[in-house]
C-alpha positions in Angstrom: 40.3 24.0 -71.2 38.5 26.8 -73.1 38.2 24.5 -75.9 36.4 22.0 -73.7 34.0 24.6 -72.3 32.8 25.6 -76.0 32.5 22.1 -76.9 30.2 21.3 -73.7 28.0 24.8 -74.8 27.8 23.6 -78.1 26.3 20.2 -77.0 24.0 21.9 -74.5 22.7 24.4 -77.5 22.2 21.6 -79.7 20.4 19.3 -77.6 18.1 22.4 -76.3 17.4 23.5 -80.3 16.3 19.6 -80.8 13.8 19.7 -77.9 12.2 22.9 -78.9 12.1 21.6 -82.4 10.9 18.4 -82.2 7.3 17.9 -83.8 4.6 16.5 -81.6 2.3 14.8 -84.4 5.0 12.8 -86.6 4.1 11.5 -90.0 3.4 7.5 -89.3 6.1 5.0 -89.7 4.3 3.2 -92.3 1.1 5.2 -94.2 -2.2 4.1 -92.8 -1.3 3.2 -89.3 -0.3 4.9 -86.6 3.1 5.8 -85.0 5.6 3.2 -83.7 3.0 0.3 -85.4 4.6 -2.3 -86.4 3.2 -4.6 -89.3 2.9 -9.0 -88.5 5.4 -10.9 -90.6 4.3 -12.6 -94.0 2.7 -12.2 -97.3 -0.7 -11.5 -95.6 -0.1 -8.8 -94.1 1.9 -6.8 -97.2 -0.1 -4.3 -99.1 1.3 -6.2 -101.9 2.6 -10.1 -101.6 4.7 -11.3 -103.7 3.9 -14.1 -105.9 6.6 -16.8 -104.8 7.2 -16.6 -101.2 10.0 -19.5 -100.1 10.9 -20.6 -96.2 14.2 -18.5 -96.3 12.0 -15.2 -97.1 9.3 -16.1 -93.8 12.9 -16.2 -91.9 13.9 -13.0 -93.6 10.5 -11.1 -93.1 10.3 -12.1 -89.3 13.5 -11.1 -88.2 13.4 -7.5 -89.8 15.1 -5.3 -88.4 17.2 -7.2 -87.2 21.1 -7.0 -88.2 21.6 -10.7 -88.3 20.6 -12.7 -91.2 18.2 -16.0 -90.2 19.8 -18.9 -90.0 18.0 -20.3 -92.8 20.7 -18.9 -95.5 
């Protein structure tokens, strides 16, 4: 039971340690835009396209982050 109790206090000190530490002003997810944006899918929208873009990497770049592959492959 002890055991239990010091596990519990742990879990309480930790999550109290991540809310006082947490930073309010993040860096950005992605530089130049602001937190939580999300960039549109395709070459024109990259900072820097790639020269050959095919069907199965459209499929690829819209479903990012997804963990399933498209069903183009």
């Amino acid at each position: 039971m002890g055991l239990i109790k010091l596990a519990a206090a742990g879990a309480v000190g930790y999550a109290l340690f991540k809310y006082a530490s947490r930073k309010e002003n993040e860096e950005p997810l992605v530089a130049g835009l602001g937190r939580g944006h999300v960039r549109d899918s395709g070459p024109d929208h990259m900072t820097s396209p790639p020269k050959a873009w095919s069907k199965t990497d459209e499929a690829s770049d819209e479903s990012f982050p997804a963990s399933d592959p498209p069903s183009t492959y």
